[in-house]
C-alpha positions as CSV (number, residue, x, y, z in Angstrom):
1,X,-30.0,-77.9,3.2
2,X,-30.6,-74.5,1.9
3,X,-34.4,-73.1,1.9
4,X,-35.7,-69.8,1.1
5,X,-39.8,-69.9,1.8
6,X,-41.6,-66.9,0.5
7,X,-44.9,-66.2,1.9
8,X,-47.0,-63.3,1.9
9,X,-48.7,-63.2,-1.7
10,X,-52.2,-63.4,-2.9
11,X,-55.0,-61.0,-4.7
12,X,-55.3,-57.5,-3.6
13,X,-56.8,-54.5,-5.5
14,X,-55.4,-51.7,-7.5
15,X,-53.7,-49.4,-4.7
16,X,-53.4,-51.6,-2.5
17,X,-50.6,-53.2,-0.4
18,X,-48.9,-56.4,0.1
19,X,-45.8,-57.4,2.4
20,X,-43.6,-60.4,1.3
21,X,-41.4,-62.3,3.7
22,X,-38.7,-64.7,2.8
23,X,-37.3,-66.9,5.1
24,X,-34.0,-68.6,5.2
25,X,-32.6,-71.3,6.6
26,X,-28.9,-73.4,6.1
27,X,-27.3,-70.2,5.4
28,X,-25.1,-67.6,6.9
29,X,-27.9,-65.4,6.3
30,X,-26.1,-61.9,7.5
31,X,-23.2,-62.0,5.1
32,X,-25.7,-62.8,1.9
33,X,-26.8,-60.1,0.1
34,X,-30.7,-60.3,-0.5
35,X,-32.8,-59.7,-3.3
36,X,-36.6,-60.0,-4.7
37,X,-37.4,-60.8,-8.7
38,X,-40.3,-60.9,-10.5
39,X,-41.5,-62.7,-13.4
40,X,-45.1,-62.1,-15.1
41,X,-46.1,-64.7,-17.8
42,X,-44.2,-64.8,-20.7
43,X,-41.5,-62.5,-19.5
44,X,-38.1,-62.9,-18.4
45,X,-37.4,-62.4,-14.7
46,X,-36.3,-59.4,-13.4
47,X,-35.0,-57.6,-10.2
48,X,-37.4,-56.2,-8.0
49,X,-35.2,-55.1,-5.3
50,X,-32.5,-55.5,-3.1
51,X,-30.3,-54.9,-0.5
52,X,-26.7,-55.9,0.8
53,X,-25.3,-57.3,3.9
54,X,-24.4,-53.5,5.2
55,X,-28.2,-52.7,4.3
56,X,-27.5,-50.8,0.8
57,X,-31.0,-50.8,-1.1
58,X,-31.8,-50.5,-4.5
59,X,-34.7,-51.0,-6.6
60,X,-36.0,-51.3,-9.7
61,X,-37.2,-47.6,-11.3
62,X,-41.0,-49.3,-11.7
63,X,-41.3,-49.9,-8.1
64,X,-39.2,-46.9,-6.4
65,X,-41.5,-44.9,-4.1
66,X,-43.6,-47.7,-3.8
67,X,-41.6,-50.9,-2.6
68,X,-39.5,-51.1,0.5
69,X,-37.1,-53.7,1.0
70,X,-35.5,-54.8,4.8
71,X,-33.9,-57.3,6.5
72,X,-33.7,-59.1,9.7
73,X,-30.9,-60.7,10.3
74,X,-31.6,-61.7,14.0
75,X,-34.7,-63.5,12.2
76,X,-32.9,-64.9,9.0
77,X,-35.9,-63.0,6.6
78,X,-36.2,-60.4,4.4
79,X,-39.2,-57.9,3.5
80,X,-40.6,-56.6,0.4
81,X,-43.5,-53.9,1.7
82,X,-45.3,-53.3,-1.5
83,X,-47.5,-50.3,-1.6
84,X,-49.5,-48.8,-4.1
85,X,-49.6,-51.9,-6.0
86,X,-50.3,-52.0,-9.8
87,X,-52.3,-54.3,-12.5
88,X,-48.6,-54.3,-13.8
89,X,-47.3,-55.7,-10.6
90,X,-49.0,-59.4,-11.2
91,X,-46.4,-61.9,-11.3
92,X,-44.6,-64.9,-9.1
93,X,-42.2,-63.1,-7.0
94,X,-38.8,-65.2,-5.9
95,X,-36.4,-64.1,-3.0
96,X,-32.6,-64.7,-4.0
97,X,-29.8,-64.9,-1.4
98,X,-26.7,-64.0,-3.1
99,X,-23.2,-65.0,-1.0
100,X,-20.4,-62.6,-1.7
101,X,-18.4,-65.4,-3.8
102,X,-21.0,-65.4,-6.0
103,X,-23.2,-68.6,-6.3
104,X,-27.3,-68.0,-5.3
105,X,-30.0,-69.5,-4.3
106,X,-33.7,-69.4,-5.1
107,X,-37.1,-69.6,-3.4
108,X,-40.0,-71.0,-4.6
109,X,-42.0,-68.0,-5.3
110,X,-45.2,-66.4,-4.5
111,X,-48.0,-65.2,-6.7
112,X,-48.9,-61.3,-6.4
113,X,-52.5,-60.4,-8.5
114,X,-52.7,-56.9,-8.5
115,X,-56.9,-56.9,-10.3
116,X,-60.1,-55.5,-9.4
């Protein structure tokens, strides 16, 4: 059974930092490309960021210079350090594991509040 559990969320002030983990399980997790998504209420999810079984990143242009995406593979997780975090920022975010045929799978998501 595939699970991806995201943990990591919660409330944290205007400029400050939060670090997401995802972790895997029932997959080959090396040879999955990895992602993070957001979605804020009433707005369609999008991609965060991401990186690829040879450890390409890429990000979103809203969070470059701020987020850092990694990847353990010894571990089965993947990272989202989030710094400089923005009222903008608020939503559920979702980690995506992404097998090089195609088909995906989703976590379960974790709320980020970016308020003072």
């Amino acid at each position: 059974q595939v699970q991806l559990v995201e943990s990591g969320g919660g409330l944290v002030q205007p400029g400050g930092s939060l670090r997401l983990s995802c972790a895997s399980s029932g997959i080959a997790f090396s040879i999955y490309a990895m992602g993070w998504y957001r979605q804020a209420p009433g707005k369609q999810r999008e991609l965060v960021a991401s990186i690829t079984r040879d450890d390409i990143t890429n990000y979103a242009d809203f969070v470059k210079g701020r987020f850092t995406v990694s990847r353990d593979n010894a571990k089965n997780t993947v990272t989202l350090e989030m710094n400089s975090l923005k009222p903008e920022d608020t939503a559920v975010y979702y980690c995506n594991a992404r097998h090089p045929y195609g088909h995906s799978h989703w976590g379960q998501g974790t709320q980020v509040t970016v308020s003072s």
